[in-house]
C-alpha positions as CSV (number, residue, x, y, z in Angstrom):
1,X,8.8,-25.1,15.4
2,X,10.6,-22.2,13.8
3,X,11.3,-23.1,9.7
4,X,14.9,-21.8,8.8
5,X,15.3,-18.7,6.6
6,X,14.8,-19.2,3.0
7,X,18.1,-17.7,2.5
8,X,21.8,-17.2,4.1
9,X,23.3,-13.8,5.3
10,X,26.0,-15.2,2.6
11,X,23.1,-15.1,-0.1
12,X,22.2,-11.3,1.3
13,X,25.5,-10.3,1.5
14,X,26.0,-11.0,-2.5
15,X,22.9,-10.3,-3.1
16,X,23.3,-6.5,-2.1
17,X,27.1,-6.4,-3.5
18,X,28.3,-6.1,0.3
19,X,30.5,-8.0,2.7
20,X,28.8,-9.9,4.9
21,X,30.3,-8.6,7.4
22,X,29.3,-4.6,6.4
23,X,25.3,-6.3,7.0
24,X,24.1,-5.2,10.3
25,X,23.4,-7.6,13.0
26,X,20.0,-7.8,12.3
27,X,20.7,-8.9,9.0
28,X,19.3,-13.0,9.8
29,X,16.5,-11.7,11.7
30,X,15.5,-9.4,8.5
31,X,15.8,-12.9,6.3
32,X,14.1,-14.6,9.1
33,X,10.8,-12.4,8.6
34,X,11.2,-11.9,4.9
35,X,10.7,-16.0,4.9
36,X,7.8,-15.8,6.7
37,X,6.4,-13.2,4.8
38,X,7.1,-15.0,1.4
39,X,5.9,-18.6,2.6
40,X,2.2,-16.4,4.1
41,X,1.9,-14.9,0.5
42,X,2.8,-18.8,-1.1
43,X,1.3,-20.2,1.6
44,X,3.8,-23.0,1.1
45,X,7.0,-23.9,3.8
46,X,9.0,-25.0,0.8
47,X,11.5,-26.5,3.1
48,X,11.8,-30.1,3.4
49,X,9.2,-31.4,5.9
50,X,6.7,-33.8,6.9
51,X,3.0,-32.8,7.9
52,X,-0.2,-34.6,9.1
53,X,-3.5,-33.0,7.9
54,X,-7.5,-33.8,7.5
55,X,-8.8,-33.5,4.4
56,X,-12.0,-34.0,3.2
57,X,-12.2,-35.9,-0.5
58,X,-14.1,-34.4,-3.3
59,X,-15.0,-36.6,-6.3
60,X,-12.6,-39.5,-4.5
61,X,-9.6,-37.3,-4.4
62,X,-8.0,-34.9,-2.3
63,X,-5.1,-32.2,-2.7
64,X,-2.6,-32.2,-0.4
65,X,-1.6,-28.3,0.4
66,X,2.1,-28.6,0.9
67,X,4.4,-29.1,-2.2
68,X,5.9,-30.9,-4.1
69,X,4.8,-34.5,-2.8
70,X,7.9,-36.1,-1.8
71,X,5.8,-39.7,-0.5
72,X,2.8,-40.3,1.7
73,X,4.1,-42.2,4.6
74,X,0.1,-42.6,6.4
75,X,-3.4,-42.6,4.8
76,X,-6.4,-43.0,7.9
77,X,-9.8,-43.5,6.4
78,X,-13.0,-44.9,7.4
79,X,-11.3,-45.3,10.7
80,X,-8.3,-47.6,9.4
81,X,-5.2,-47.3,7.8
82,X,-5.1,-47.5,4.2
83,X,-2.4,-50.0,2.5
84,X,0.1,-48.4,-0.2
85,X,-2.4,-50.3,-2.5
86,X,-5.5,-48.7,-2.2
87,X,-4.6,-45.1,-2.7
88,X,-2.5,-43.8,-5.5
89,X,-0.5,-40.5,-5.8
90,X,-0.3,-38.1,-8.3
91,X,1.9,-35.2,-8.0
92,X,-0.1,-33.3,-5.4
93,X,-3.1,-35.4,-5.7
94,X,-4.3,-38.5,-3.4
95,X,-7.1,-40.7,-5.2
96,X,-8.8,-42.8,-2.8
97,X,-11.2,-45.6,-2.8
98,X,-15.0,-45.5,-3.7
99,X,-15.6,-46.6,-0.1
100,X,-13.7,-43.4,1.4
101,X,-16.4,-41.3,2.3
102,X,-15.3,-39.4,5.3
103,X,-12.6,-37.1,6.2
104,X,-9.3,-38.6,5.7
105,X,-5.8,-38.2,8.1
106,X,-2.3,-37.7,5.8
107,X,1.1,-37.7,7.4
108,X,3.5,-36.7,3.8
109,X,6.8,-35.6,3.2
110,X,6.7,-32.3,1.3
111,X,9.4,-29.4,0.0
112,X,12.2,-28.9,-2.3
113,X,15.6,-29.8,-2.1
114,X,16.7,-26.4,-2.0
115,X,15.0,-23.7,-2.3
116,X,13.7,-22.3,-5.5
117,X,16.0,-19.5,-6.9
118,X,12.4,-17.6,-8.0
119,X,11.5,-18.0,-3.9
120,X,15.3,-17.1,-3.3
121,X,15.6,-14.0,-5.4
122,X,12.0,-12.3,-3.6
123,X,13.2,-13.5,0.0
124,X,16.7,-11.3,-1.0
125,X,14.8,-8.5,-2.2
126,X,12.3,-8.1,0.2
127,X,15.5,-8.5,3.0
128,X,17.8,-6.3,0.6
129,X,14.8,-3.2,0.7
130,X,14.4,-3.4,4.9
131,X,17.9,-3.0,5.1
132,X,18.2,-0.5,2.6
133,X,15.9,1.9,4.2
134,X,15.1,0.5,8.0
135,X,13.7,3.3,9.0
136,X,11.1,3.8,6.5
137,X,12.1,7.4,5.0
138,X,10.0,8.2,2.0
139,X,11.9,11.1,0.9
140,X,15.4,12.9,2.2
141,X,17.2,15.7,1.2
142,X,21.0,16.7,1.8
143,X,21.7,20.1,0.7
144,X,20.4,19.9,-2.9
145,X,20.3,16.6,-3.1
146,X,17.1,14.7,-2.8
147,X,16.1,11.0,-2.7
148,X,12.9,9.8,-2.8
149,X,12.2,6.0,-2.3
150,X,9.6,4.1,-4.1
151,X,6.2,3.1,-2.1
152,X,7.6,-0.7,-2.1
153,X,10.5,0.3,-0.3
154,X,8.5,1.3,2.7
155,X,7.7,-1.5,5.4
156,X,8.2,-5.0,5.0
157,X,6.0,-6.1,2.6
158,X,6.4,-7.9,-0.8
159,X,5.6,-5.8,-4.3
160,X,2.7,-6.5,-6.6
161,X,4.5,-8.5,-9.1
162,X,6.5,-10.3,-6.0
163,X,3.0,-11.4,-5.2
164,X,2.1,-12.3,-8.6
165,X,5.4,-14.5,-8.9
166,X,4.2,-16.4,-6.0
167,X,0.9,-17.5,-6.7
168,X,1.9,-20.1,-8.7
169,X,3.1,-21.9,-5.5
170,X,-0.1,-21.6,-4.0
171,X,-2.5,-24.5,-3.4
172,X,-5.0,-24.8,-5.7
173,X,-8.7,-24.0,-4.9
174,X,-12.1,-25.6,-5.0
175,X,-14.8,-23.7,-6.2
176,X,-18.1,-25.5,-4.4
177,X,-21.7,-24.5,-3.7
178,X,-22.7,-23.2,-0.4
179,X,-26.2,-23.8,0.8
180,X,-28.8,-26.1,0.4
181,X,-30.7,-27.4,-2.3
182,X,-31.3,-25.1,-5.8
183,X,-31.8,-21.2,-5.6
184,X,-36.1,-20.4,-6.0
């Protein structure tokens, strides 16, 4: 299933002072992979949506990857369904019973309302640069005039502190030992 663009051709359209009708046609297909690019990089569909995943707990918990947490509609453990009352829910966090040793199934509703304007603003950039300069030109020069565009305007991808804005969407990580037993 295709998510929808994190923002409008409207959105673009402002966003680079223009008409939206002076955008090209490609102009939804540019915000369509500048979406995709930004929810890789978050690693978050921050859409509205519900997903089922397997988890494994640590320390009786597990996180779930998607965010926020809007409710947890299904927790399979143990090879049962868990009641409401056995589990609890803390922002992104499911605690589970002692007795929950295994891998465990959620189904959860996940995503914002709208989209964050932080998300907004990179997914308008990124779009706003491709179309700026589609076909990738480093430098040109008319007569004595010369333009030279800077490394991030080249290809679709997202600038180091565009990156560095989105990490705090990303799922946390776990830090654990590989191997077996200590080190000799």
């Amino acid at each position: 299933m295709a998510l929808p663009a994190l923002a409008t051709v409207e959105e673009l359209a402002a966003w680079m002072q223009r008409e939206p009708a002076e955008l090209p046609e490609s102009a939804p297909l540019v915000l369509e992979t500048a979406s995709a690019i930004v929810r890789a990089e978050a690693r978050q569909r921050f859409t509205r949506g519900t997903t089922t995943v397997a988890l494994r707990p640590r320390d009786r918990s597990v996180a779930l990857p998607q965010r926020p947490v809007v409710s947890v509609q299904l927790v399979r453990a143990t090879g049962r369904v868990l009641r409401p009352d056995e589990y609890q829910l803390w922002r992104d966090e499911l605690t589970l019973p002692a007795a929950v040793t295994g891998p465990v199934v959620v189904t959860y509703t996940h995503g914002y309302d709208a989209v964050p304007a932080d998300v907004r603003a990179i997914v308008l950039t990124l779009a706003g640069r491709v179309l700026t300069n589609p076909a990738d030109i480093r430098q040109e020069a008319v007569g004595s005039v010369s333009v030279t565009y800077a490394a991030e305007t080249i290809g679709a991808s997202l600038a180091p502190i565009e990156r560095d804005q989105l990490a705090r969407y990303r799922p946390r990580a776990a830090v654990m030992q590989l191997g077996k037993g200590r080190p000799r």
